[in-house]
C-alpha positions as CSV (number, residue, x, y, z in Angstrom):
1,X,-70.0,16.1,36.5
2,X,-68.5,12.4,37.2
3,X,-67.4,12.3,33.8
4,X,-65.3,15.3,33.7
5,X,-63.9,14.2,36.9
6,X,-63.1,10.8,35.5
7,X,-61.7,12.5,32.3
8,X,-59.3,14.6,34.1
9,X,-58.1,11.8,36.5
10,X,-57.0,9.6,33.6
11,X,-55.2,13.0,32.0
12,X,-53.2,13.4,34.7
13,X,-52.4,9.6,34.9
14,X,-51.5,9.6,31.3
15,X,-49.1,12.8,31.8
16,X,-47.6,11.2,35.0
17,X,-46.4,8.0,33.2
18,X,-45.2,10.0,29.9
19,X,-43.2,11.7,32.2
20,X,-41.9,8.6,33.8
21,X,-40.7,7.7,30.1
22,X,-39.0,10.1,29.1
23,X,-37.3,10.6,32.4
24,X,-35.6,6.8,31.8
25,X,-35.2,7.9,27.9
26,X,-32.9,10.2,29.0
27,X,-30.2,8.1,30.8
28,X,-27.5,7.4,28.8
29,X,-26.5,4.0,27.3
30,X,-22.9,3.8,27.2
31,X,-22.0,0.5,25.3
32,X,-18.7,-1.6,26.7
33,X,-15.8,-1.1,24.2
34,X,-14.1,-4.5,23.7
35,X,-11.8,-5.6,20.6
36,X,-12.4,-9.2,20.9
37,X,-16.5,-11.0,19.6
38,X,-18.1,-12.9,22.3
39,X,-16.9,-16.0,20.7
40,X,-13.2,-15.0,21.2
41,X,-12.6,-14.3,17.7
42,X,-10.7,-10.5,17.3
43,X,-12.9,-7.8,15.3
44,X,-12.0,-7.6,12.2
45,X,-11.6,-3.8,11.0
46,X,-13.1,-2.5,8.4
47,X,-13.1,0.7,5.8
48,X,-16.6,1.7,4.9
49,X,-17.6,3.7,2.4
50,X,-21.3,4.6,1.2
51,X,-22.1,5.7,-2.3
52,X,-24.9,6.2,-5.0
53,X,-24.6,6.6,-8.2
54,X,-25.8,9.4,-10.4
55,X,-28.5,8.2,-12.5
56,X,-32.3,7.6,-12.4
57,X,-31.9,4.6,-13.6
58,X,-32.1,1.1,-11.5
59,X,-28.4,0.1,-10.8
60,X,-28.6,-4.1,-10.6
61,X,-26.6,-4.7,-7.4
62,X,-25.1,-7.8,-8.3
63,X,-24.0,-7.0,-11.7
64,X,-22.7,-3.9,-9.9
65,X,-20.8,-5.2,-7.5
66,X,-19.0,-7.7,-9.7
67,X,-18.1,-4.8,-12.0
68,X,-16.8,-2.6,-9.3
69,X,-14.9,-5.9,-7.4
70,X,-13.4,-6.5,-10.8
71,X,-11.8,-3.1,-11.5
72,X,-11.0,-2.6,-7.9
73,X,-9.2,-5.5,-7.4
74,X,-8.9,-5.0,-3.4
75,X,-6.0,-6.8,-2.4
76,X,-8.4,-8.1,0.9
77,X,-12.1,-7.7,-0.8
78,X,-15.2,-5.9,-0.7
79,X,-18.6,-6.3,0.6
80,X,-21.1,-4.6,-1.4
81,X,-24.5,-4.4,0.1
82,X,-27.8,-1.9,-0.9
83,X,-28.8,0.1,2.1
84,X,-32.0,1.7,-0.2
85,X,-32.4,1.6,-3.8
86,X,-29.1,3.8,-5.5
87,X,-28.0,3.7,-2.0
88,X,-25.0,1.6,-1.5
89,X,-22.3,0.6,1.1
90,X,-18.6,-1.1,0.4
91,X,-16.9,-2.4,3.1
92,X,-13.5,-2.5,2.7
93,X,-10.9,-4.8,4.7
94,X,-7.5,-2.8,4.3
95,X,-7.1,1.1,4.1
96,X,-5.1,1.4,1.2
97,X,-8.3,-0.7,-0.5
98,X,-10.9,2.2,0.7
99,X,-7.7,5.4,0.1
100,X,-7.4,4.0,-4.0
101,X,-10.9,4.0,-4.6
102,X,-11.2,7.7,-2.9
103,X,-7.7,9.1,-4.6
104,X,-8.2,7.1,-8.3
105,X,-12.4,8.2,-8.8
106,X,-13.9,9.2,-9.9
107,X,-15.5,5.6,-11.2
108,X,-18.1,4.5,-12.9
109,X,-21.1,2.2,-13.7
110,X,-22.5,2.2,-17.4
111,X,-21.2,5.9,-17.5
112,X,-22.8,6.7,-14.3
113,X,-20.9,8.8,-11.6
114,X,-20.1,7.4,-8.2
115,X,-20.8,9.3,-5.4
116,X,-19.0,8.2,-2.5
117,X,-17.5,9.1,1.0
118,X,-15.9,7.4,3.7
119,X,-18.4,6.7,6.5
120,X,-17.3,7.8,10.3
121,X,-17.5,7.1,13.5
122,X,-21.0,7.8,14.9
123,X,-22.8,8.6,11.8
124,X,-25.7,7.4,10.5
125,X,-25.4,5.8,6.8
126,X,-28.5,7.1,5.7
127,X,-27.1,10.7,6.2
128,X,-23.4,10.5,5.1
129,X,-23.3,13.4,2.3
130,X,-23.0,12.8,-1.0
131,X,-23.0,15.5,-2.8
132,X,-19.7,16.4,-4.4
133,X,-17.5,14.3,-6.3
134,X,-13.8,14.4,-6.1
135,X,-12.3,14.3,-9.6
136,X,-9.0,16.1,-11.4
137,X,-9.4,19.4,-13.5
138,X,-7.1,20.5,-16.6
139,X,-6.5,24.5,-16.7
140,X,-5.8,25.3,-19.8
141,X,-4.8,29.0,-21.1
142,X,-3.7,29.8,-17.8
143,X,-1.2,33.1,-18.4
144,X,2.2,33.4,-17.3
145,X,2.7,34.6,-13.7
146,X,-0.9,33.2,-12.9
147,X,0.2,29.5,-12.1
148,X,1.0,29.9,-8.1
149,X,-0.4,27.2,-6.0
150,X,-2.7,29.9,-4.2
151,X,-4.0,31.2,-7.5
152,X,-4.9,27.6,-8.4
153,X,-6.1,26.6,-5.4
154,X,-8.5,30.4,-5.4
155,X,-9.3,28.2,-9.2
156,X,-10.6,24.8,-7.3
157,X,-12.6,27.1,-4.9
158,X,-14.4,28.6,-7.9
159,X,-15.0,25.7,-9.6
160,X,-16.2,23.4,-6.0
161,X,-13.9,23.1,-3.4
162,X,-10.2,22.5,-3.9
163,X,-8.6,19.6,-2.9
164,X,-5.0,19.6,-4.1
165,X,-2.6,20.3,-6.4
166,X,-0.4,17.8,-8.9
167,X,2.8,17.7,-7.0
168,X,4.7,15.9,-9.8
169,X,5.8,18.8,-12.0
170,X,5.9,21.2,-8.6
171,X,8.7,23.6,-9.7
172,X,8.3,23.8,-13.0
173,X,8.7,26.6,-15.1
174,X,6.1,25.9,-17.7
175,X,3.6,23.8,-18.0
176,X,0.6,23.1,-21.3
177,X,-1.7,23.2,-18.3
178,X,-2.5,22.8,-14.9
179,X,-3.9,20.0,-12.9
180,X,-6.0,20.7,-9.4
181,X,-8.1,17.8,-7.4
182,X,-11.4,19.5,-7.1
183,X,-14.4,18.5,-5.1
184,X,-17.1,19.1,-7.8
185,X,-21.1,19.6,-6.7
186,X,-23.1,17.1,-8.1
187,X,-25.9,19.8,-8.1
188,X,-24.5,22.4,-9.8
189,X,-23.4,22.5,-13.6
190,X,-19.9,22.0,-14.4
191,X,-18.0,25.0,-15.6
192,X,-16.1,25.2,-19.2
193,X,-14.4,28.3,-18.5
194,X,-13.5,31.3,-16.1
195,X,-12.9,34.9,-17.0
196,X,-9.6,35.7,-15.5
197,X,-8.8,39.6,-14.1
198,X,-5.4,40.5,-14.6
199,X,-3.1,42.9,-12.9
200,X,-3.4,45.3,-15.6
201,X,-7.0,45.3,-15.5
202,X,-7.5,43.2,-18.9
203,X,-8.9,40.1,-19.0
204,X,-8.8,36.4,-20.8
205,X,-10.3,33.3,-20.8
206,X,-9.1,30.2,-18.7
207,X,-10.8,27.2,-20.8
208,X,-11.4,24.0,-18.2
209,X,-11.5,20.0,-19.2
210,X,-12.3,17.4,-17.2
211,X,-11.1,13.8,-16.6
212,X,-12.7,10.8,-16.2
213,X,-15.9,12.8,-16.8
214,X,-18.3,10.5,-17.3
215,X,-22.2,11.0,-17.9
216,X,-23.4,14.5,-18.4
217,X,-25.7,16.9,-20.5
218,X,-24.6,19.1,-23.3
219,X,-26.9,21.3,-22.6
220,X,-27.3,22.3,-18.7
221,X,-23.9,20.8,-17.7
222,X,-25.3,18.9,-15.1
223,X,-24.1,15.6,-13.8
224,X,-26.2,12.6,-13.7
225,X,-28.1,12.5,-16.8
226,X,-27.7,13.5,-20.9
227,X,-29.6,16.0,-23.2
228,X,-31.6,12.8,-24.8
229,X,-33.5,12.9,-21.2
230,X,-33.0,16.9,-20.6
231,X,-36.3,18.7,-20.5
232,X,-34.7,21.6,-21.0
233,X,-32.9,20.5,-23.8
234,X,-36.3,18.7,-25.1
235,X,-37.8,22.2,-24.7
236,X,-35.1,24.2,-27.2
237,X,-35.0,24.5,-30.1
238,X,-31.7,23.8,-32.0
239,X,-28.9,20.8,-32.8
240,X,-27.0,18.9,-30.2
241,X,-23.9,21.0,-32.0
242,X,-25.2,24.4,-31.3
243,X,-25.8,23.2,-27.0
244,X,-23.4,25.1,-24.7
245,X,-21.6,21.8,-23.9
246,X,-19.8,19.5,-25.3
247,X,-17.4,16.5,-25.7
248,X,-14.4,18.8,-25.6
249,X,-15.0,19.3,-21.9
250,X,-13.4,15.7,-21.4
251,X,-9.6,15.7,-21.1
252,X,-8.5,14.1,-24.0
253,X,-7.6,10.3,-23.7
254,X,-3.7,9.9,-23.4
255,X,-3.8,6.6,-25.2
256,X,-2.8,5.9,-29.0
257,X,0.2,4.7,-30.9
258,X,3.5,6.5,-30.2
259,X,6.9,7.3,-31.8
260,X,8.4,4.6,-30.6
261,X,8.7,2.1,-33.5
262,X,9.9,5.1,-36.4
263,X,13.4,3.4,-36.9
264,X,11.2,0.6,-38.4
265,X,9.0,2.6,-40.2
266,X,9.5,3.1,-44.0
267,X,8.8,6.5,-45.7
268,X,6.5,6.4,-48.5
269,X,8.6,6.5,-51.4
270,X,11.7,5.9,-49.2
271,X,14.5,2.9,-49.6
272,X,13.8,0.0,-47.8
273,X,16.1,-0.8,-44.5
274,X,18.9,-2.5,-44.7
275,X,18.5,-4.7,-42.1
276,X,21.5,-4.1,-40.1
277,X,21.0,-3.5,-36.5
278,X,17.4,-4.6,-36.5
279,X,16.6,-4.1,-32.6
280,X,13.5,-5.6,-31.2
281,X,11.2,-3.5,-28.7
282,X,13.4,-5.3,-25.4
283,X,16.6,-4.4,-27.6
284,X,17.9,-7.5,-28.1
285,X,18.4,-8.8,-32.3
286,X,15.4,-10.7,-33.3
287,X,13.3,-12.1,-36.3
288,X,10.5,-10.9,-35.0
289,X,9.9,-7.3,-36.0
290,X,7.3,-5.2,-34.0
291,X,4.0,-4.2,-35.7
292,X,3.0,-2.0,-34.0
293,X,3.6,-0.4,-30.0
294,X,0.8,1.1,-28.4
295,X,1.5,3.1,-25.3
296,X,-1.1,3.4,-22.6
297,X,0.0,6.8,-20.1
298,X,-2.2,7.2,-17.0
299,X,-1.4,9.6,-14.5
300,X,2.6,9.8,-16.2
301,X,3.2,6.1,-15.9
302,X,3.8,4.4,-19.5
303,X,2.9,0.9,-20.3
304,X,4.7,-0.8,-23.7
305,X,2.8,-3.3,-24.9
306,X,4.4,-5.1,-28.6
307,X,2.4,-6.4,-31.0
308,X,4.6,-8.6,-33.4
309,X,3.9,-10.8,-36.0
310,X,6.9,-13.4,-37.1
311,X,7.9,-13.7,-40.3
């Protein structure tokens, strides 16, 4: 009988002081606010974002970071630090730094996606989402009368969630196809075409491509990984040429050599120039003909870059 007596004493001790815990654990700590360190030095602001990268793979973080500082080029730096493995965080020091990497993705590293979003206020880093990635989509075969921004934005909603237009040929009559910012799942498989209802009840297809698509499988579409390590594809029988995906789903690559040196170009079987008015690629006379001129387009700005030889 003492002992049950005992044992019930001490319960109701116990219970008294867990309730005397959690009655100070729920007073609320509100931290002073103050824009200058305790050393008198001003807080420097930052522009965080936190990011992984789609692969199973072991990313090396300092070979990483040197690749990512390098094509970056943040006009006030980066700090690059691993928060858990493939879980990373880069602190910015300027927000047009943090807005270029967001607007220009999606990136890479050794063909492997980055996953990233801006981290805010009051948010744990180990919870920030990442599981879309923002990147622009080509519509191609779209039919005339079908090209309204709310049709194409109803397109970006069907493929993930729809970002924004390109306002650069806004107003145009015409158009090879049609670029929308789309917020694509990393879960899901990419799309390579939509069947489109018309007004008049018949349908067509509205073909998709992708740019700056980097690592994915020709045969489940998903993101992350390619058929050489796809069970499923492992598991099916058939080529890699007869798998529902394929390189055509990547926009084509704008770069190559242009028509900008034909007036020294000479027919085969044609009559050699005469050599009056020889211009040079700056348009002033010169001995130094061009060999060649290579354009590099990105986003409808055109570098010229001459490769000469002199004579």
């Amino acid at each position: 009988m003492a002992t049950t007596v005992t044992n019930k004493g001490v319960a109701a001790v116990t219970a008294r002081w867990a309730d005397m815990v959690l009655e100070d654990e729920e007073e609320a700590f509100e931290p002073a606010v103050t824009e200058v360190a305790p050393d008198g030095v001003a807080a420097v602001e930052t522009w965080p974002l936190v990011g992984r990268f789609l692969t199973a793979k072991l990313v090396k973080l300092e070979y990483m970071r040197q690749v990512m500082a390098s094509v970056w080029k943040p006009v006030k730096g980066v700090q690059v630090t691993e928060l858990q493995p493939n879980l990373f965080m880069f602190v910015f020091f300027h927000a047009s730094d943090m807005h270029y990497v967001i607007d220009e993705g999606p990136w890479s590293f050794e063909n492997c996606t980055l996953v990233c979003q801006p981290v805010k206020d009051g948010v744990l880093l180990v919870n920030v989402p990442l599981d879309s990635v923002d990147m622009w989509v080509q519509l191609h075969d779209l039919p005339y009368g079908y090209t309204s921004s709310t049709i194409l934005e109803q397109i970006g909603n069907y493929l993930g969630t729809f970002v924004k237009g390109d306002d650069r040929f806004a107003g145009a009559p015409w158009l090879d196809f049609y670029r929308i910012r789309v917020a694509m799942p990393v879960h899901k498989p990419i799309k390579r075409r939509m069947k489109l209802l018309k007004r008049d009840k018949t349908w067509c297809w509205v073909s998709f491509k992708y740019e700056r698509l980097h690592g994915f499988c020709f045969f489940c579409g998903m993101m992350g990984h390619t058929y050489k390590f796809c069970l499923k594809a492992r598991e099916a029988a058939g080529s890699v040429e007869q798998y529902p995906f394929g390189p055509d789903l990547r926009a084509g690559s704008r770069r190559g050599p242009r028509a900008v040196g034909e007036s020294w170009l000479v027919p085969v079987g044609g009559e050699p120039r005469s050599g009056e008015g020889n211009v040079s690629v700056t348009g002033a006379h010169s001995d130094v003909p061009a060999a060649m001129v290579m354009l590099d387009q990105k986003d409808g700005e055109e570098e010229v870059v001459a490769v000469s030889k002199r004579q």
